[in-house]
C-alpha positions in Angstrom: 52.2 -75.4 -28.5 50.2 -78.3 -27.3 47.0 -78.0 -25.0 47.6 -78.6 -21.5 45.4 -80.4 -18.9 46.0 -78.4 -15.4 45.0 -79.5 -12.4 44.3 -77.1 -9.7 44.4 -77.6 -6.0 44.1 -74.8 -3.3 43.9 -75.2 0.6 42.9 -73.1 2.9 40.8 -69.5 2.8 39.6 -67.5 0.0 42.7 -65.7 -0.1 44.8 -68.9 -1.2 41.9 -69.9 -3.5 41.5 -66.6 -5.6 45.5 -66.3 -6.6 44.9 -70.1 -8.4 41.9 -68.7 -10.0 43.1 -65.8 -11.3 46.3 -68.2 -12.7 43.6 -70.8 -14.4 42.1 -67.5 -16.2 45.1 -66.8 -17.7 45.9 -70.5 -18.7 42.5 -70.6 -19.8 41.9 -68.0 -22.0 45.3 -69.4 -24.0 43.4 -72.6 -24.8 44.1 -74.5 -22.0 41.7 -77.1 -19.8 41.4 -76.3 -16.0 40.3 -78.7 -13.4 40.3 -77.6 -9.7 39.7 -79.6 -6.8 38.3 -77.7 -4.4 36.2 -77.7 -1.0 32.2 -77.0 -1.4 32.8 -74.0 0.8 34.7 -72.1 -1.9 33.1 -74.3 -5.0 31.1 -71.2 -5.9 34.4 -69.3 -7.2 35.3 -71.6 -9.5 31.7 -72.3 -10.7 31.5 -68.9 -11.2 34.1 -69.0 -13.4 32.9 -72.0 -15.7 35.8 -74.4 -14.3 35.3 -77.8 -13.8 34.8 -78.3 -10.0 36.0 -82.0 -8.0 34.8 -81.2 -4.5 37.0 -82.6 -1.5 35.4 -83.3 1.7 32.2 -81.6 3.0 31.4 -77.8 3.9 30.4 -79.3 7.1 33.9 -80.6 7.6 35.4 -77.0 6.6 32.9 -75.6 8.7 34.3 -77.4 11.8 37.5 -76.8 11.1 37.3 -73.0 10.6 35.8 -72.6 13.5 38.3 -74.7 15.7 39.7 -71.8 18.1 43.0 -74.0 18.2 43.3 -73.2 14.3 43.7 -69.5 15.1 45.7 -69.6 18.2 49.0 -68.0 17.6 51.4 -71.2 19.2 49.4 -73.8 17.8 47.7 -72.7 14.7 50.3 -73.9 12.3 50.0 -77.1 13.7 46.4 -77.3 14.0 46.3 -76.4 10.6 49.1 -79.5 9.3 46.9 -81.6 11.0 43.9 -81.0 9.4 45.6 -81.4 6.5 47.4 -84.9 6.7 43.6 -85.6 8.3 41.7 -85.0 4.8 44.2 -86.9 3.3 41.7 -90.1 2.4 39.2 -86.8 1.1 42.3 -86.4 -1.1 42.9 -89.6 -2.6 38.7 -89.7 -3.6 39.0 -86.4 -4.9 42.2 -87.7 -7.1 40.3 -90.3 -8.2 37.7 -88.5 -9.1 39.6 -85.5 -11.0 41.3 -89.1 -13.3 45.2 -88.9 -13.7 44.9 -87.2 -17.3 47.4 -84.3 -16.5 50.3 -82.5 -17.4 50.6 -80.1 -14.8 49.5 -79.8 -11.0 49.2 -76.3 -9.4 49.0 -76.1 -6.2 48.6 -74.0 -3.0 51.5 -74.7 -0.2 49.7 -77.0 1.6 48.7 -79.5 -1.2 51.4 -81.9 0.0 48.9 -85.1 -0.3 47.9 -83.9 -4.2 51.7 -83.5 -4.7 52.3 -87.0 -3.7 49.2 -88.1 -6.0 50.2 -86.0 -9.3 54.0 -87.6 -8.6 52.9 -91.2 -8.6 51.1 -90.7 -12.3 54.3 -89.0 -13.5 52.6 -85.4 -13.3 54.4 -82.5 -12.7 54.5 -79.9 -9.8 54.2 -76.2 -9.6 53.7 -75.4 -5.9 52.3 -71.5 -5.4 52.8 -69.6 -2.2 51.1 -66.9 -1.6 53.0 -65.4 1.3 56.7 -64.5 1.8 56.9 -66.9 5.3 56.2 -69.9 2.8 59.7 -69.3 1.1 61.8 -68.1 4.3 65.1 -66.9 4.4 67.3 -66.4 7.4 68.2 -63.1 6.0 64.7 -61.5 5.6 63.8 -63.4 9.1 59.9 -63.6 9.3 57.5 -62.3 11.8 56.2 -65.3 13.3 54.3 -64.0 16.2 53.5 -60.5 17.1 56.0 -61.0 20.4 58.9 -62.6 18.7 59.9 -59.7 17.1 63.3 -60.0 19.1 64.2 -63.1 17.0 64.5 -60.8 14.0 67.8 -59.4 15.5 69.4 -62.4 16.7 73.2 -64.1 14.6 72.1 -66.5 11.4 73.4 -69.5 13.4 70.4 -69.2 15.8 67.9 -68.3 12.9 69.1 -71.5 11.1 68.6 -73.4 14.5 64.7 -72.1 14.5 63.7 -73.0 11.3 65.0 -76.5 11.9 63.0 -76.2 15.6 59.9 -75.1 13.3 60.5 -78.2 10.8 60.8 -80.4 13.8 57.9 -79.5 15.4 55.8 -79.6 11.9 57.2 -82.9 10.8 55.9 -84.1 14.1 52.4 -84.1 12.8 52.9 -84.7 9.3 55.5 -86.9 9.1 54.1 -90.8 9.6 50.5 -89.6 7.9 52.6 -88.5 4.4 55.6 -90.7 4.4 52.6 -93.3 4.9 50.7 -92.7 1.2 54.0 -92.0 -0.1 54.8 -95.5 0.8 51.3 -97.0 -0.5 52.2 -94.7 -4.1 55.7 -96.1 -4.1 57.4 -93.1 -3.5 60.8 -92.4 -1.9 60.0 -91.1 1.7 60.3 -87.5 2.4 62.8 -86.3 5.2 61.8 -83.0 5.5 58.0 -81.0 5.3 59.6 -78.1 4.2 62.1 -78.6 1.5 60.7 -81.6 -0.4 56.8 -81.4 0.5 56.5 -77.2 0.1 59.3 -76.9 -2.4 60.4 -78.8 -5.2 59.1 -80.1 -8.4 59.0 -78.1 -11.6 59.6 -75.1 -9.4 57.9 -72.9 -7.2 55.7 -68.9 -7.7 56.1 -66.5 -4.9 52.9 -64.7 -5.6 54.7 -61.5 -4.2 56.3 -58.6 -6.2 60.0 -58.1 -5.1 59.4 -54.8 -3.3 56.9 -56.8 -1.0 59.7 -59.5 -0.6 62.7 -59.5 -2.3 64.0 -62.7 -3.3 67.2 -64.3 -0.7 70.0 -66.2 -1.6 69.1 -69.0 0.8 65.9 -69.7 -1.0 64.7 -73.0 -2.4 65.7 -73.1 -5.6 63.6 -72.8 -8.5 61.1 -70.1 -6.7 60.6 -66.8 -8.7 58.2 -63.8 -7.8 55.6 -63.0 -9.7 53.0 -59.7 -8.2 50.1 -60.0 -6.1 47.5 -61.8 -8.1 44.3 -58.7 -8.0 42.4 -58.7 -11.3 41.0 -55.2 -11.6 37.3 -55.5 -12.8 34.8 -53.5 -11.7 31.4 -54.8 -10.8 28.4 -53.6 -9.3 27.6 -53.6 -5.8 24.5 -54.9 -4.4 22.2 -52.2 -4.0 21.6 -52.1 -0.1 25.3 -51.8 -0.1 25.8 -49.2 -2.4 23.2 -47.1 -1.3 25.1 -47.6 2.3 28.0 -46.1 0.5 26.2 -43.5 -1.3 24.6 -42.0 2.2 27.8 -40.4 3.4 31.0 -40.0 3.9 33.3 -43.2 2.8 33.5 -46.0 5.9 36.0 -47.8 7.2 36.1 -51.3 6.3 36.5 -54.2 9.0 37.2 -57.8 8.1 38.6 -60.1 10.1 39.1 -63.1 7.4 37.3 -65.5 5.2 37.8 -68.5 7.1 37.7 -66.9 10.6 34.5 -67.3 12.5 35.7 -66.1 15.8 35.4 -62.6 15.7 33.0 -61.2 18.2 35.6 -59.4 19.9 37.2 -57.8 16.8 33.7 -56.5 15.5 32.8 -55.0 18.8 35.7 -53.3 19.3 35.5 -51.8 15.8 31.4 -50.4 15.9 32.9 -48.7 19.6 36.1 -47.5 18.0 34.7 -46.1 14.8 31.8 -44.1 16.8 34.3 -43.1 18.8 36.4 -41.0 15.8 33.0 -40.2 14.2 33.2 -42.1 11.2 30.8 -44.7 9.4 31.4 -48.7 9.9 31.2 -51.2 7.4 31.7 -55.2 8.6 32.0 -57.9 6.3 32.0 -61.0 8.0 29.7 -64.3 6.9 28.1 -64.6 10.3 26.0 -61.6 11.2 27.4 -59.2 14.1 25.5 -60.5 17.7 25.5 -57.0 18.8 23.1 -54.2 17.6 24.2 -52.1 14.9 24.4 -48.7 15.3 24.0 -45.8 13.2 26.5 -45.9 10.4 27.4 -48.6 10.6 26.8 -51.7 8.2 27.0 -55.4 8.0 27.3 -57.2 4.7 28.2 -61.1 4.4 30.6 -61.0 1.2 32.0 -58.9 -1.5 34.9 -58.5 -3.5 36.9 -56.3 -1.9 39.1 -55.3 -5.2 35.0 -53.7 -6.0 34.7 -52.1 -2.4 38.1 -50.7 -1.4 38.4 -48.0 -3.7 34.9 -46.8 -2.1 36.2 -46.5 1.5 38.3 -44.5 3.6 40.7 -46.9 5.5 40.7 -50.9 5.7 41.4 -52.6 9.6 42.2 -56.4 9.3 43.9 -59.7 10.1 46.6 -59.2 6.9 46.2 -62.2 5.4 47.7 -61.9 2.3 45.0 -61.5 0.0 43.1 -58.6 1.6 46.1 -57.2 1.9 47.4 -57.3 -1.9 43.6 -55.6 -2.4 44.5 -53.2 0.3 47.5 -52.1 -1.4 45.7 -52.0 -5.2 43.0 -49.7 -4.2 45.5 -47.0 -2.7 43.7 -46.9 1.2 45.7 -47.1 4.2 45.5 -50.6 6.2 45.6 -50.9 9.7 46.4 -54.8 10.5 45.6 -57.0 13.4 47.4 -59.9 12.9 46.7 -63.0 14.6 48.6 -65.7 13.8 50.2 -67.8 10.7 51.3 -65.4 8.1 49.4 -62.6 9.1 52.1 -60.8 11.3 54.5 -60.9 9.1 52.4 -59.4 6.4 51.5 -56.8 8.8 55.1 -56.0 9.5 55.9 -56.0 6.0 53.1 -52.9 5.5 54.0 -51.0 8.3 57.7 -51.2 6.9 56.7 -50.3 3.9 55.0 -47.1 5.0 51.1 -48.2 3.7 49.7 -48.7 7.2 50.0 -49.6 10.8 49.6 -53.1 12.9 48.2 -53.7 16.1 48.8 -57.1 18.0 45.6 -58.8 18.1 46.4 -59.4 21.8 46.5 -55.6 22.3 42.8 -55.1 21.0 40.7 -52.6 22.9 38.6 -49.7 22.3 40.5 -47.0 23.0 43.8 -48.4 21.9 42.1 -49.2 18.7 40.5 -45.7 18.0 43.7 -43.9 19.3 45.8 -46.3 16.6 43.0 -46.0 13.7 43.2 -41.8 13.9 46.7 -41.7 13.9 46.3 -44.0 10.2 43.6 -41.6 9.2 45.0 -38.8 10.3 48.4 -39.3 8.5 48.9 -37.8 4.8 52.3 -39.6 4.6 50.7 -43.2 4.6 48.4 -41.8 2.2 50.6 -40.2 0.0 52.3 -43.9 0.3 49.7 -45.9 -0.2 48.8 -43.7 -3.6 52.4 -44.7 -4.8 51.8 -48.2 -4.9 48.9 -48.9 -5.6 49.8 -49.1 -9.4 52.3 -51.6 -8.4 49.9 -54.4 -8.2 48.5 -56.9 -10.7 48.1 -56.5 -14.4 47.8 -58.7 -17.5 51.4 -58.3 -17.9 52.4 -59.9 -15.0 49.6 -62.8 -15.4 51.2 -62.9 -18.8 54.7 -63.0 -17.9 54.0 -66.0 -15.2 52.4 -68.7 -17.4 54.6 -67.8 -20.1 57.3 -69.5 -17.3 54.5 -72.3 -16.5 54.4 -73.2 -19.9 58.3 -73.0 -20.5 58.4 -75.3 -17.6 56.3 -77.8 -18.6 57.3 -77.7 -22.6 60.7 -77.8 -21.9 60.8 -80.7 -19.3 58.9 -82.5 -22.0 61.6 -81.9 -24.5 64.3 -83.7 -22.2 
């Protein structure tokens, strides 16, 4: 089989970044050349890894937008975030440029629309990757959009049908002129719909799920298939003024609250309060430092792999996006999730159904609500037992395997035609 040249493109937090990563390792270490373009804030991983980097826009720009409250907000966040991305869209023609149209394959997260258009112009092929099961809806496995829409869940098909089309509506709003207008400078055919020709299409699409996390509808886009969560088991050491944090006592609960979420002042208080309040230890991990003292067991550290940490600590409490949750499940520890907004309640439903952990509306956060919620988890051998079920059900060179032996039947056979 020929050497492919693979361009990779994620947007958004870690937790989209890392599932592309751990796909270029695989693709990589069968002989093929990886290229990601990537923002500086998340350049690091893939330098890390020895991959050539193409940075797009600024960390200050990132910076801003991360910490945009309206990014977050559970009505407008999906919105805030289609905006910002039809507004890097000139960030993502440089970049382009940059990378040269040398390809045979484009990978990219669900929101590289703009790199999409780009790759389609040269003639190169599309694999769009979604790392959460929202991305690929279905009117028969309704999604949790909001933590207090739960009620739409039990409504007929006709009315679920009627709010996705509301959804595309209001997304196709913001995106619509920005697109349709480089698709117009490339040449391109216009695109009618955000959804069905911008997130799907292509060679084909990878539902970086496993089945039992989402099992695959008949009213999906076609050409999607599941793969498992993407967590590469390797240990590592810890820094030391972690690790001897660990190794003074009893295993903490971890608190995170995302990688691309800056306001979290609230969350962290409530968390040091709660966790004194059962009489266990604290561990934060957040890039900006807490603004409150610290008390007595309790720890802040910026960043660090949690696939290296979880196994080390008693419970996990955060947003569920889907990457920290994936780890959440691998390492066998009972989550209790916060959600927010985007995909993160319907991750968090998709735990609690599932018997690994609990959720807690982020609008609900409080002390003793919080401490009262995180016992119960704690307390619970059930969830336990649960969570100690699946946690071999996650990632493995088999499935890493399996997946780019589809990537490359995609590409070699659409070749052949």
């Amino acid at each position: 089989m020929r050497r492919l040249r693979v361009l990779f493109t994620p947007f958004g937090s870690e937790g989209d970044v890392n599932p592309l990563i751990w796909i270029a390792e695989g693709m990589a270490a069968r002989g093929h050349e990886v290229v990601f373009i990537i923002t500086p804030h998340y350049q690091r991983l893939i330098d890390k890894k020895g991959f050539t980097a193409v940075p797009i826009g600024t960390e200050e720009q990132f910076l801003a937008f991360a910490r945009n409250p309206k990014a977050w907000d559970p009505r407008n966040g999906p919105r805030t975030v289609i905006k910002g991305m039809v507004d890097t869209i000139p960030e993502a023609v440089a970049a382009f440029d940059r990378a040269g149209d040398q390809f045979d394959l484009a990978i990219l997260s669900t929101l590289g629309v703009a790199i999409a258009s780009l790759a389609e112009a040269k003639g190169i092929p599309r694999i769009m990757v979604h790392m959460q099961p929202i991305c690929v809806r279905s009117i028969h496995d309704f999604p949790l959009f909001m933590t207090s829409m739960g009620f739409l869940q039990h409504t007929p098909l006709w009315f679920k049908r009627a709010f996705f089309w509301l959804v595309d509506r209001l997304i196709w709003v913001v995106a619509e002129r920005p697109l349709n207008r480089l698709r117009s400078q490339l040449g391109l055919q216009r695109w009618r719909s955000f959804y069905d020709e911008g997130l799907h299409g292509g060679l084909g699409g990878i539902a970086m799920f496993p089945d039992w996390f989402a099992a695959p509808q008949s009213d999906w886009p076609q050409g999607v298939r599941t793969s498992n969560f993407p967590v590469t088991f390797k240990t590592q050491p810890l820094p030391p003024e972690l690790d001897s944090f660990l190794s003074r006592g009893e295993p903490p609960i971890i608190w995170t609250h995302g990688s691309a979420n800056f306001d979290i002042e609230h969350f962290q208080r409530c968390a040091i309060r709660a966790t004194h309040e059962i009489g266990r230890r604290c561990l934060l991990v957040s890039l900006d430092r807490p603004t409150i003292a610290l008390p007595p067991g309790t720890f802040h550290y910026p960043h660090v792999p949690f696939e290296n940490i979880f196994p080390k600590c008693l419970a996990a409490v955060h947003h569920g996006g889907i990457g920290t949750t994936s780890k959440a499940v691998a390492a066998g520890i009972p989550q209790l999730i916060i959600p927010k907004s985007h995909d993160q309640p319907d991750n968090a439903q998709r735990i609690s159904r599932l018997g690994l952990g609990k959720m807690l509306a982020y609008r609900h956060l409080d002390t003793p609500r919080l401490a009262a919620t995180l016992q119960e988890l704690i307390s619970s051998d059930k969830i336990r037992a649960t969570c100690q079920s699946y946690s071999g059900c996650v990632g493995g060179e088999a499935a890493r395997s399996e997946l780019i032996d589809w990537i490359e039947e995609r590409v070699y056979q659409r070749r052949s035609l």
